[in-house]
DRENKOL-634792 format. One record per residue (C-alpha): residue number from 1; residue in one letter; x, y, z. Coordinates in steps of 0.001 Angstrom, whole numbers, padded with zeros to 6 digits, m for minus. Last residue first. Layout:
residues N
    k  r        x        y        z
  NUM  a        X        Y        Z
...
end
This chain:
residues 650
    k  r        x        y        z
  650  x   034971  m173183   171623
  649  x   038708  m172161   171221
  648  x   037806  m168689   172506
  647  x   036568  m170055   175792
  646  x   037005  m167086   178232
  645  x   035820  m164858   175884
  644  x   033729  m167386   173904
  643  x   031816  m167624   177911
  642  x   031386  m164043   178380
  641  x   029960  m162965   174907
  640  x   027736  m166149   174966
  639  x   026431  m164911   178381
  638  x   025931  m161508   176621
  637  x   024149  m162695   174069
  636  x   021791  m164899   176113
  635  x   020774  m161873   178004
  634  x   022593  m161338   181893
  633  x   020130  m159784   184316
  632  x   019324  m162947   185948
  631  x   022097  m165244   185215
  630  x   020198  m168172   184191
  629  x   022437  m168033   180940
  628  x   025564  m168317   182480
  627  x   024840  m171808   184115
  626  x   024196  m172884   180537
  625  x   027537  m171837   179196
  624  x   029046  m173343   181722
  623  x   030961  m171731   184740
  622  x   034435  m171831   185439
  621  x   035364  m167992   184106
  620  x   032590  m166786   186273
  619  x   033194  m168895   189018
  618  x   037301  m167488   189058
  617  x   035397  m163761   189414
  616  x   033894  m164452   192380
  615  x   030608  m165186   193989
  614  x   028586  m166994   191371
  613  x   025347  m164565   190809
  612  x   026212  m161430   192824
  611  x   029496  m161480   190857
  610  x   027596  m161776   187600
  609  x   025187  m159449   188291
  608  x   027755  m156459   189535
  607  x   029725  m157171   186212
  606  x   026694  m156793   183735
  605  x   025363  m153537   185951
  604  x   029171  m152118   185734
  603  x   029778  m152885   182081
  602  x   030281  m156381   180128
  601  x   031060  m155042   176385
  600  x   034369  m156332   176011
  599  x   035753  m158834   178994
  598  x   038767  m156928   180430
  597  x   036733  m155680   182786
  596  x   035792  m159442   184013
  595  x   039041  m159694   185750
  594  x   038121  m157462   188329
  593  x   040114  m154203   188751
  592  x   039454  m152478   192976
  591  x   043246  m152614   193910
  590  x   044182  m151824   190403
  589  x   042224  m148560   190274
  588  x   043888  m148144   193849
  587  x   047230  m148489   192450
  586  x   046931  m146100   189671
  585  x   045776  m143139   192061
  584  x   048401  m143823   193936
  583  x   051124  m143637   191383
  582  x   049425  m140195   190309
  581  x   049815  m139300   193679
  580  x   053504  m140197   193719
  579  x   053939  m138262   190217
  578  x   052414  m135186   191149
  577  x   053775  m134987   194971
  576  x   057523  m135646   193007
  575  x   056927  m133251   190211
  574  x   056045  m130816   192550
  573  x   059463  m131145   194850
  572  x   061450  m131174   191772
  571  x   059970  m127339   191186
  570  x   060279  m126381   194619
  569  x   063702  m127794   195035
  568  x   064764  m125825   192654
  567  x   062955  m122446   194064
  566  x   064961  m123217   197238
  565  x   068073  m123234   195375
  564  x   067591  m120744   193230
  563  x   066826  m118590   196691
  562  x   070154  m119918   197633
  561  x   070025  m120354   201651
  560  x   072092  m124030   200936
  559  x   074711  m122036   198615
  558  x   074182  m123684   195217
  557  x   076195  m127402   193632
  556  x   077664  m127782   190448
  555  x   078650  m130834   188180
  554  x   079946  m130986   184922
  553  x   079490  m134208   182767
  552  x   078593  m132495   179618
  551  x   074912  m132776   179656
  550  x   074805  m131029   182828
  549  x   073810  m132682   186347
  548  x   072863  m130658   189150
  547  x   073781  m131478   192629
  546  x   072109  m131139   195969
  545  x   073045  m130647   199520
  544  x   070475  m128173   200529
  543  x   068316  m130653   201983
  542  x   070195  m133380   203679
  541  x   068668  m136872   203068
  540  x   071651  m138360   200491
  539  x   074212  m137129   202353
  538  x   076819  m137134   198858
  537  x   074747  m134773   196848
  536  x   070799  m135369   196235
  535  x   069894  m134934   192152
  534  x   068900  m132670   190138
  533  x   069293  m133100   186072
  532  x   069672  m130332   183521
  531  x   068862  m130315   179902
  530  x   068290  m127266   177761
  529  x   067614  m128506   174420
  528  x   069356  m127741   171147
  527  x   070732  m131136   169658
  526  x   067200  m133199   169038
  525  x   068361  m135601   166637
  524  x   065630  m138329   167552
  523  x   068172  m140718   168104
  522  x   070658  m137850   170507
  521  x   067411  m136753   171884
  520  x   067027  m140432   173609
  519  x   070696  m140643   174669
  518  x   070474  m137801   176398
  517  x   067505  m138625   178309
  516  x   069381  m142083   179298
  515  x   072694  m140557   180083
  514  x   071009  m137337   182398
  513  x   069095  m140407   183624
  512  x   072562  m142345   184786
  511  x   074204  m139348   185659
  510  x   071845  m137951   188434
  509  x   068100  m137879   188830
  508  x   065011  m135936   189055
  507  x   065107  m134724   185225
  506  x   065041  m130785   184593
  505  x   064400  m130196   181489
  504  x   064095  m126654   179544
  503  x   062692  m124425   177386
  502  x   060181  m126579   176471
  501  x   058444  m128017   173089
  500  x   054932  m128061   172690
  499  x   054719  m124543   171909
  498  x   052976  m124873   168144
  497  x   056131  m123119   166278
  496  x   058575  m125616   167278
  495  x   058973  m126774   163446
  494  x   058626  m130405   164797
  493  x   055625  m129794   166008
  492  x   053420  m133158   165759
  491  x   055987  m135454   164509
  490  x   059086  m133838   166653
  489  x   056447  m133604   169542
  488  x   055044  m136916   169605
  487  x   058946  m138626   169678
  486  x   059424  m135911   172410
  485  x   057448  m137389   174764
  484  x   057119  m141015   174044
  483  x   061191  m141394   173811
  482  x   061472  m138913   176621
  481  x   058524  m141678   178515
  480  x   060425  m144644   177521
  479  x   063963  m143077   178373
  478  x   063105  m142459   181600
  477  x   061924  m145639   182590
  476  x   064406  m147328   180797
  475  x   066716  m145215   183589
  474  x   064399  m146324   186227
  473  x   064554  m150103   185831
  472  x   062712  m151915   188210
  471  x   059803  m151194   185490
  470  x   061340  m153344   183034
  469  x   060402  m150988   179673
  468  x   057811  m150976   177391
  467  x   054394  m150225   179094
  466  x   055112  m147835   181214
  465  x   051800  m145464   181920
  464  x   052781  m141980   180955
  463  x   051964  m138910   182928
  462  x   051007  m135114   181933
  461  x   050725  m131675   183425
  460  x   049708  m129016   180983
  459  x   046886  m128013   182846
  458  x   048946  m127737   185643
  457  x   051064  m124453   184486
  456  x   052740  m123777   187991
  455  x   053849  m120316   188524
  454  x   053826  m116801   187023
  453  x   057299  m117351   184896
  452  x   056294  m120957   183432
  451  x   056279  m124249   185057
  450  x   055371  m127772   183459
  449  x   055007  m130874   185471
  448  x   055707  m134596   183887
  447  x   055288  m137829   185205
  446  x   056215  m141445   184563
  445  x   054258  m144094   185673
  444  x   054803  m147717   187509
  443  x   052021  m149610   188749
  442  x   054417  m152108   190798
  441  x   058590  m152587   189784
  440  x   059036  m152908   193637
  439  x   056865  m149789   194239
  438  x   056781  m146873   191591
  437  x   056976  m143564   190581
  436  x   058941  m141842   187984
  435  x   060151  m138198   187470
  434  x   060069  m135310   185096
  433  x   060357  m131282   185838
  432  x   058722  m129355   182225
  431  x   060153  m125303   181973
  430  x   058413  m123131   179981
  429  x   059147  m119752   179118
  428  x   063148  m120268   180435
  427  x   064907  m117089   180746
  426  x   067769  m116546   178241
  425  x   070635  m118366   176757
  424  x   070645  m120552   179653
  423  x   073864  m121270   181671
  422  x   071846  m123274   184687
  421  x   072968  m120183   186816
  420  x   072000  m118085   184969
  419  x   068645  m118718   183969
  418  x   067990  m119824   187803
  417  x   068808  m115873   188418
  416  x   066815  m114337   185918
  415  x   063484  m116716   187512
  414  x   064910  m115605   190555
  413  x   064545  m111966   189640
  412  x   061523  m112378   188072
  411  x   059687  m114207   191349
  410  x   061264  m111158   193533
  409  x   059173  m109070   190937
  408  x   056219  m110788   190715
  407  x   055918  m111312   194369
  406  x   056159  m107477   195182
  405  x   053641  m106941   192132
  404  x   051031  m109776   193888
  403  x   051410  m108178   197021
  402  x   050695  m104328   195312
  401  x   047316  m105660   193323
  400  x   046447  m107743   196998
  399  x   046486  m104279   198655
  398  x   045010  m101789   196248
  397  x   042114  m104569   195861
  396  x   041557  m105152   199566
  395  x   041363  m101392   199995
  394  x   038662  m101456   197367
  393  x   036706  m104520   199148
  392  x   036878  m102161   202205
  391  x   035488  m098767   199791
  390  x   032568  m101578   198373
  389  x   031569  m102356   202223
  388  x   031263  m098572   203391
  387  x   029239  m097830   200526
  386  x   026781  m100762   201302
  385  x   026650  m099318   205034
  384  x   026093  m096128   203719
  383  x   026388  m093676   200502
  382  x   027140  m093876   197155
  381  x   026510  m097523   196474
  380  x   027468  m098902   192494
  379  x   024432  m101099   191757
  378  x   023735  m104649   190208
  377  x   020226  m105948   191395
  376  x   019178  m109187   190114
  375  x   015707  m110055   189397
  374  x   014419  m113590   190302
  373  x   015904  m117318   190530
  372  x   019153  m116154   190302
  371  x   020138  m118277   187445
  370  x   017513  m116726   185322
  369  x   018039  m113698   186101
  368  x   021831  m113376   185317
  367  x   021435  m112415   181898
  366  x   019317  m109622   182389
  365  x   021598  m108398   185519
  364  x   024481  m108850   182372
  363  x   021919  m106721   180056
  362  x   021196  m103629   182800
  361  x   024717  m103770   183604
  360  x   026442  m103110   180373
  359  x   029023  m100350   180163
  358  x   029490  m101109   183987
  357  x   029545  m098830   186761
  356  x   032304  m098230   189064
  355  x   033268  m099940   193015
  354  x   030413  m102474   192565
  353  x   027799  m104052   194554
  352  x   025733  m107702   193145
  351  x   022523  m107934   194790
  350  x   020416  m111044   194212
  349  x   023495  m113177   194231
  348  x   024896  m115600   191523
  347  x   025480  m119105   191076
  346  x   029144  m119970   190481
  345  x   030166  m121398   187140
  344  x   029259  m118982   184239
  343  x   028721  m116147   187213
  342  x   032395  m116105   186842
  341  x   032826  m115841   182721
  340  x   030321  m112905   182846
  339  x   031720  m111189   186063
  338  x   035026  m111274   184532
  337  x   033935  m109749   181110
  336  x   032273  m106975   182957
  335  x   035693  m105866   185190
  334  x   037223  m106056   182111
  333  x   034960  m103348   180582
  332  x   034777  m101530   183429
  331  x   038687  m101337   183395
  330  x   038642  m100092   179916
  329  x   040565  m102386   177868
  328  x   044198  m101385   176025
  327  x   045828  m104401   177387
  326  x   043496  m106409   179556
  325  x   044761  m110142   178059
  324  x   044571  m111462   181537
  323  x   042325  m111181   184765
  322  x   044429  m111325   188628
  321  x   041786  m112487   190952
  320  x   041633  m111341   194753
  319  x   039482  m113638   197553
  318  x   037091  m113100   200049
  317  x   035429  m115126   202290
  316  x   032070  m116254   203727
  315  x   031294  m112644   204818
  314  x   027761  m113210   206973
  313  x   024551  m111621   206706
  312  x   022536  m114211   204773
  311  x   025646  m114780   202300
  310  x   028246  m112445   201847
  309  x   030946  m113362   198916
  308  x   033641  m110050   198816
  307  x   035198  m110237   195698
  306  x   038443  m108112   194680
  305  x   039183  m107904   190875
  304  x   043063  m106840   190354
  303  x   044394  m104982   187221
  302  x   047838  m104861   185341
  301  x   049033  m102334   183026
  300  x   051455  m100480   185884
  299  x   048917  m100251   188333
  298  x   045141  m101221   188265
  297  x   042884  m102083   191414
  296  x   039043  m103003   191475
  295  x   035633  m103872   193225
  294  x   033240  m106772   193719
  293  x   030670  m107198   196142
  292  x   028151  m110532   196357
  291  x   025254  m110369   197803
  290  x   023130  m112428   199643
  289  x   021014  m110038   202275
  288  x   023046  m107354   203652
  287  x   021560  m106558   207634
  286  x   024569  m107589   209318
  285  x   027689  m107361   207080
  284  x   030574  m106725   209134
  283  x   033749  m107681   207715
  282  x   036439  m110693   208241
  281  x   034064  m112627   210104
  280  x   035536  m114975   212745
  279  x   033224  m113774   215626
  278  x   030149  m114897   213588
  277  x   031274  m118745   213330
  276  x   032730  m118388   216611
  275  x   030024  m116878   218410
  274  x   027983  m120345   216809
  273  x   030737  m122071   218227
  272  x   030284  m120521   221718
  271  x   026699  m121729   221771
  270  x   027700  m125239   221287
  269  x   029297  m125377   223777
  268  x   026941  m123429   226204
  267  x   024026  m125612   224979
  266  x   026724  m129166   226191
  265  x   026953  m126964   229433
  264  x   023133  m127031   229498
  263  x   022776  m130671   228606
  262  x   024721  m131738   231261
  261  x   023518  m129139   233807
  260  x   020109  m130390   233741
  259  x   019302  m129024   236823
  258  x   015526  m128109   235353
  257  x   016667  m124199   235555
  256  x   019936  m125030   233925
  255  x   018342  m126641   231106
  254  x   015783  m123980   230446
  253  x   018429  m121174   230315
  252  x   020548  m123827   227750
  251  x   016819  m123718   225636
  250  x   016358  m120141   225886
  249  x   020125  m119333   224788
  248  x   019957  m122243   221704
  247  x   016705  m120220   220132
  246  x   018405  m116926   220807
  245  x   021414  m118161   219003
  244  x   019455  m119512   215957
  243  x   017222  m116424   215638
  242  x   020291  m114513   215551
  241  x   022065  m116808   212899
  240  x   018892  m116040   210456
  239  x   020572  m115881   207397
  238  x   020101  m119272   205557
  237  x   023184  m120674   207331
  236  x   022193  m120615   210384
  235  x   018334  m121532   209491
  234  x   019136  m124297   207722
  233  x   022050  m125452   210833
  232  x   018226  m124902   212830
  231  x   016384  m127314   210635
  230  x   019077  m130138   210855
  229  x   019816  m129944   214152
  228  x   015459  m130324   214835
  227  x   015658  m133510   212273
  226  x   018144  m134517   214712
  225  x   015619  m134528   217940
  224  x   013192  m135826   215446
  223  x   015124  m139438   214524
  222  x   016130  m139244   218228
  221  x   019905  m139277   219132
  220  x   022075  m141780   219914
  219  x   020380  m143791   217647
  218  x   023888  m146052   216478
  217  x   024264  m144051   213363
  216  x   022498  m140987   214877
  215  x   025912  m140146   216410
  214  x   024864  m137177   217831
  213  x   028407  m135391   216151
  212  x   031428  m133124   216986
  211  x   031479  m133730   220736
  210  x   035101  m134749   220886
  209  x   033407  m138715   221470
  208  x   031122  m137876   219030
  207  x   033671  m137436   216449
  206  x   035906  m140572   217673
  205  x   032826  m142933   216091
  204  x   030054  m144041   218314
  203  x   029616  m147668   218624
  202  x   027780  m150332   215746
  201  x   028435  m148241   212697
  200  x   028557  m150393   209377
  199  x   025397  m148239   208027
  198  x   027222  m144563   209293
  197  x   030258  m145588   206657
  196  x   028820  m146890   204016
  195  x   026793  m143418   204018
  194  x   029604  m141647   204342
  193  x   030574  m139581   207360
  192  x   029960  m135656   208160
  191  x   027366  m136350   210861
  190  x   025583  m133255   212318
  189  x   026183  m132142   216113
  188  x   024516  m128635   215315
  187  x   027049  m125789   216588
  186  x   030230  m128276   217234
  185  x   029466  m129708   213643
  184  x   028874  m125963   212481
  183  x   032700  m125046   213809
  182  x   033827  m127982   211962
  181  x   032213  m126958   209136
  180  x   032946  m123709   208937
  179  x   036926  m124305   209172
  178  x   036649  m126447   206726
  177  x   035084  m124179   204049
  176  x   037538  m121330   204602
  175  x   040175  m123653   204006
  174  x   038894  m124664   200939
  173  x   038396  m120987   199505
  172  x   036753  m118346   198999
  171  x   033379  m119820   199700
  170  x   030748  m119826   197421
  169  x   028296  m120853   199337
  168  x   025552  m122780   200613
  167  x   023591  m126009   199194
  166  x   020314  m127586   200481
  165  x   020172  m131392   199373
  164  x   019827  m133907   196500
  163  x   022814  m134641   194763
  162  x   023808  m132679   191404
  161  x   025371  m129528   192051
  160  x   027917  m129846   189684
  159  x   031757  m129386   191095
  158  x   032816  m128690   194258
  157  x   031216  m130099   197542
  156  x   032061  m129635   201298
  155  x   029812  m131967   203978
  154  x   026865  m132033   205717
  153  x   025022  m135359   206268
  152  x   021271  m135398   206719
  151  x   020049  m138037   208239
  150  x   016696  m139857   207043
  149  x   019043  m140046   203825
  148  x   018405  m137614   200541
  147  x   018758  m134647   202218
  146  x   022843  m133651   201866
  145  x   023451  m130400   203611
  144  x   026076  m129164   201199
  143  x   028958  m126218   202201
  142  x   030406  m124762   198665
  141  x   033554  m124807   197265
  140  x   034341  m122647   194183
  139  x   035469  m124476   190398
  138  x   038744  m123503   189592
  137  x   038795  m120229   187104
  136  x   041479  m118425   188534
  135  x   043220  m116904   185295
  134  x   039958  m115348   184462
  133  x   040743  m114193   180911
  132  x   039754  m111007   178695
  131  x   039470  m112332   175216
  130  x   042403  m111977   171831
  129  x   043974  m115070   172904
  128  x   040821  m117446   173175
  127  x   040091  m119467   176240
  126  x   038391  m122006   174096
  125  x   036169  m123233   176339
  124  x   036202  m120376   179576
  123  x   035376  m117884   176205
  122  x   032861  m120300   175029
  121  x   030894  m120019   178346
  120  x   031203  m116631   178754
  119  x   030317  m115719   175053
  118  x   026761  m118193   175796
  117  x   025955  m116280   178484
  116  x   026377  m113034   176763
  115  x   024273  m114743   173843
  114  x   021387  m115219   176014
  113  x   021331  m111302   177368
  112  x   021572  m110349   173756
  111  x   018487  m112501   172748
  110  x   017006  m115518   170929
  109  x   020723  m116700   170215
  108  x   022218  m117100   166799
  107  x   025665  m118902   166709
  106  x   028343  m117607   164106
  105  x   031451  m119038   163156
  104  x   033947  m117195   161323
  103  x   037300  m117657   159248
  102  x   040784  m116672   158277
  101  x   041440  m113963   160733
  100  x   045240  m113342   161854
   99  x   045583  m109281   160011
   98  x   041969  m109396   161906
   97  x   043625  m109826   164988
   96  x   046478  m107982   165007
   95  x   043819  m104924   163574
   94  x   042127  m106338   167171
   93  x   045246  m104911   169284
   92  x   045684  m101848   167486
   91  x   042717  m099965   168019
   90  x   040250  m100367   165509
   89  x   039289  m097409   163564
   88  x   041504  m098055   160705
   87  x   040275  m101176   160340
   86  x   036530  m100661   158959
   85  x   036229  m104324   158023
   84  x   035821  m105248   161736
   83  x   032996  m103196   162591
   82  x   030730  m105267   160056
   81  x   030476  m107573   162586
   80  x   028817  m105507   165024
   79  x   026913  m104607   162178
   78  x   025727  m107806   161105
   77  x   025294  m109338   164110
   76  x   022855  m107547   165485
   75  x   022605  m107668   169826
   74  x   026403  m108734   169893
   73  x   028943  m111843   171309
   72  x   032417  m111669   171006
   71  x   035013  m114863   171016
   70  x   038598  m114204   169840
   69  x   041317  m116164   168408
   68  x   039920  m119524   168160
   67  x   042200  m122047   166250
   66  x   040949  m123188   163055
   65  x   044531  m123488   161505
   64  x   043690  m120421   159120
   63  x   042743  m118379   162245
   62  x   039459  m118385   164048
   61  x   037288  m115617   164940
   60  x   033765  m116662   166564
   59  x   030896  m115187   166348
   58  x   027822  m114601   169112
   57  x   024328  m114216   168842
   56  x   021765  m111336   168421
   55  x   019537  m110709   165227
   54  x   020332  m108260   162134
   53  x   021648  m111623   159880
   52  x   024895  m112474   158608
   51  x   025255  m113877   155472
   50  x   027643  m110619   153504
   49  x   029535  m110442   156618
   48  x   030775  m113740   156606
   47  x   032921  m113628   153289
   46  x   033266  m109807   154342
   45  x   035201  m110873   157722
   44  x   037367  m113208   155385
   43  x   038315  m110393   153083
   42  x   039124  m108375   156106
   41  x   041690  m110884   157227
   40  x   042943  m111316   153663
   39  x   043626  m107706   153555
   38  x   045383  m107636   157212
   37  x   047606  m109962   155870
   36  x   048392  m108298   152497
   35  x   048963  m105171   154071
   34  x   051630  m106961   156224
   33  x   054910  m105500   153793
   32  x   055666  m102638   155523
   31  x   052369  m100902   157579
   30  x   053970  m099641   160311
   29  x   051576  m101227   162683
   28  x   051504  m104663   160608
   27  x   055719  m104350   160332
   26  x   055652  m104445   164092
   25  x   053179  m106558   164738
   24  x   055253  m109200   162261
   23  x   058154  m108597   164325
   22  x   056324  m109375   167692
   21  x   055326  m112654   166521
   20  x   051965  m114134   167937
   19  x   052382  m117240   169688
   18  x   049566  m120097   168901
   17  x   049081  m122665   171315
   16  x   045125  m123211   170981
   15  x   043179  m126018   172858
   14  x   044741  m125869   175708
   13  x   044633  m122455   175818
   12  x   047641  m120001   177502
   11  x   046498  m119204   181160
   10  x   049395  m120270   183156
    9  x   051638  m118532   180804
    8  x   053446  m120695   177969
    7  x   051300  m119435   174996
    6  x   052105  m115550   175924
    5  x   049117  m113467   174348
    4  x   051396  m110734   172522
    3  x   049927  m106888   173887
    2  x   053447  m105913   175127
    1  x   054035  m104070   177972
end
């Protein structure tokens, strides 16, 4: 396996798109002709060197364009610097990157454990070529209990944890956090509706009807009474589910002993969904405060991470992450550099268990402190319960490492087969799907997705807003947004060496856009692109049934169980979801525009005082100069603003 970074894989930086050349590694390893490359690269180091202080922080290597190759962090600068000069001791992957170095940037930190922090962050930044990556670096959901309304609303979050309220989590993954939640609303009857939403209330919504919520928005339940939900879900989900279920088994006893079978069977309910909640645990945890457990796989160059998130005695999920750029890295090594760039965006544990010990544990535990909120434990377990947890998590590894290979290779083989069968030179790297969306001529867009090899690449998804062409017409559509698309690219990369330019096209249409993208690289005097165009065969509707489009005029149609086929229709059927919500999302912008945006300088609080003043927007524009003035809120200069805009001949 080749240690190249691969600028088209899901991971490759968006802010770097550099591809290394395999002949030029060749000749560097052999030494013929490179010397001077790796020469200037040590020069460069030296240039640094020779300022550096003896104090912890982290450097930067960055290639003659600027670009980041590699982020490190160290406890003295100077010498861990200074390790880069001496080449021959470097294994082969970094002398590729010093033969690329052109430049430094160093950032002191107070200590080591500070500037591992900092590494993880710029490492997630710049996503460097030459730095372990965590391919799955989405942001985690969590459950929140919102506090900052008389009642509390509980609800999933992702993102900053900004609002006011008690949060819990990670969880693996979205699905994970749904199905919580609506076993918790059966458990503790809390709302899950907006606040707009529980203040126009004036009957129960369909959730308490299913026996989902109190429905405190029309005081079906006691400001106390729900106060008491509130405090027990706390004490559910803070570890103390036992306490909870004993709590809800004395008070159903009590119920049926008063006669008050209503209430008891709605106790029994909601007793069963807290034995749902612990039923549906994957592993059994009792006893393990909030920890998280982490162990690993590696076959054939590749390496899994299996987590394991338990939180106050319960497995909220688990899920397996595939790092990148491990070639020639010691597994505890990667393993390190993962948990560094995770715990960058997830909060982390008191007890963190591993399958192997780490070169630097003491520091990352360091590092982790703060965000803790106290002293982190990270520990391999040799014997026990905890042992018994780390070997399951191993298993999971093994397992989700041997999927993912499976996958891989039935994903190459149609990925060779697709090649073929659109009469590629060789397999596609990148591979960019295009469509429009729009309604009667309304909000129209065009859209792009990109695939690669290992999947969807959506950071590199794009979209164009028309501006040019009739938007009832799809095939000036089309040739607006190739026109903006590969216009940029010919000026900004017209030497295809910066990987903005795909392997190949694949429009969602027939002959009329194969004619209009065509016709578009034909003026910019683009001759060597891979176009193809997919469109629905004679019964328009039938899956199965469709037709690709070559440049030429030929026209060829797959077996309907065609794996190519199905993958096809997979890569069309993206562009489509991508493009229609995109359309959406443009619509409701519109839906909610007010004329006074376009006024310059009038923001949100400006707008909102206006409105509340005259009503509408057509008052605004109507109203004299005077009348805008005893706006409260609005200054003189920003009533003069608003009336020369709408009277700009005086």
């Amino acid at each position: 396996m080749s240690d190249t970074p691969d600028p088209f894989s899901p991971d490759a930086s968006p802010y770097s798109d550099q591809r290394f050349n395999e002949d030029k590694a060749t000749s560097l390893l052999r030494g013929e002709g490179e010397r001077p490359d790796l020469d200037a690269g040590v020069a460069a180091i030296r240039e640094v060197l020779a300022t550096l202080p003896a104090r912890p922080g982290v450097y930067r290597m960055q290639d003659a364009r600027g670009d980041v190759l590699y982020v490190g962090k160290a406890r003295a600068l100077r010498n861990r610097v200074a390790n880069y000069t001496q080449v021959d001791r470097l294994p082969i992957r970094l002398q590729r990157m010093v033969s690329q170095t052109r430049g430094m940037t160093i950032i002191t930190t107070n200590s080591e454990a500070e500037a591992l922090l900092l590494e993880a962050q710029l490492i997630k930044r710049f996503r460097p070529p030459y730095n372990v990556l965590l391919r799955d670096d989405k942001s985690f959901p969590f459950i929140l209990l919102r506090t900052d309304h008389d009642f509390a609303r509980i609800m999933k979050h992702r993102g900053a944890r900004k609002a006011a309220g008690n949060y819990y989590g990670p969880f693996a993954s979205a699905g994970s956090v749904n199905t919580t939640i609506n076993a918790l609303q059966k458990l503790f009857l809390l709302r899950s509706c907006t606040d707009s939403f529980f203040a126009r209330r004036d009957r129960p919504c369909l959730l308490y009807q299913i026996k989902r919520c109190s429905a405190p928005c029309v005081d079906r339940i006691a400001k106390d009474d729900y106060a008491e939900l509130v405090r027990q879900a706390k004490d559910f989900l803070g570890g103390k589910s036992n306490a909870v279920q004993r709590e809800i088994e004395a008070q159903m006893s009590a119920a049926a002993e008063a006669l008050d079978f209503e209430r008891a069977a709605m106790l029994r309910d909601r007793l069963r969904a807290a034995t749902f909640i612990q039923g549906s645990q994957a592993i059994h945890a009792e006893g393990l405060p909030n920890a998280d457990i982490f162990a690993c796989a590696e076959k054939a160059g590749q390496i899994a991470i299996q987590a394991f998130f338990i939180r106050g005695g319960q497995n909220w999920g688990h899920r397996a992450f595939f790092p990148t750029r491990t070639e020639g890295m010691e597994i505890a090594e990667v393993l390190q550099s993962f948990m560094a760039q995770f715990y960058e965006e997830v909060p982390p544990p008191r007890v963190i268990l591993l399958d192997r010990a780490l070169p630097e544990s003491d520091l990352l535990a360091e590092a982790l402190k703060e965000a803790a909120g106290g002293k982190v434990e990270i520990s391999t377990p040799q014997r026990g319960d905890r042992k018994r947890l780390v070997e399951q998590a191993t298993r999971n590894a093994v397992e989700a490492l041997d999927r993912r290979m499976a996958e891989s290779g039935s994903k190459a083989k149609v990925w060779r087969e697709m090649a073929e069968f659109l009469e590629l030179g060789e397999e596609p790297a990148r591979v960019e799907i295009y469509d429009n969306s729009h309604i009667q001529g309304a909000h129209a867009l065009g859209a792009m997705v990109c695939a690669g090899p290992e999947g969807f690449q959506k950071g590199q998804y794009r979209k164009w807003n028309i501006k040019e062409a009739a938007t009832n017409d799809d095939f000036a559509m089309m040739r607006e947004v190739m026109t903006r698309r590969f216009g940029r690219a010919m000026e900004e990369d017209p030497d295809r060496e910066k990987g903005m330019w795909p392997d190949l096209v694949l429009i969602d249409g027939g002959k009329g856009q194969m004619s209009a993208v065509m016709g578009v690289l034909a003026e910019l005097g683009v001759e060597d692109l891979a176009v193809v165009g997919i469109a629905k065969g004679p019964h328009h509707g039938r899956e199965g049934r469709e037709v690709f489009h070559f440049p030429d005029g030929r026209e060829k149609m797959l077996p309907v169980n065609s794996p190519v086929l199905f993958h096809l229709q997979r890569l069309r059927d993206e562009v489509h979801r991508y493009a229609i919500g995109a359309h959406r999302d443009k619509r409701s912008r519109a839906i909610t525009a007010s004329p006074l945006d376009e006024i310059p300088g009038i923001g949100p609080a400006r707008k909102r005082a206006l409105l509340l003043h005259f009503g509408t927007a057509s008052r605004v524009r109507a109203a004299a100069l005077d009348d805008l003035k005893r706006t409260p809120g609005v200054s003189e200069a920003v009533a003069q603003t608003v009336y020369d805009f709408y009277h700009p001949g005086g």
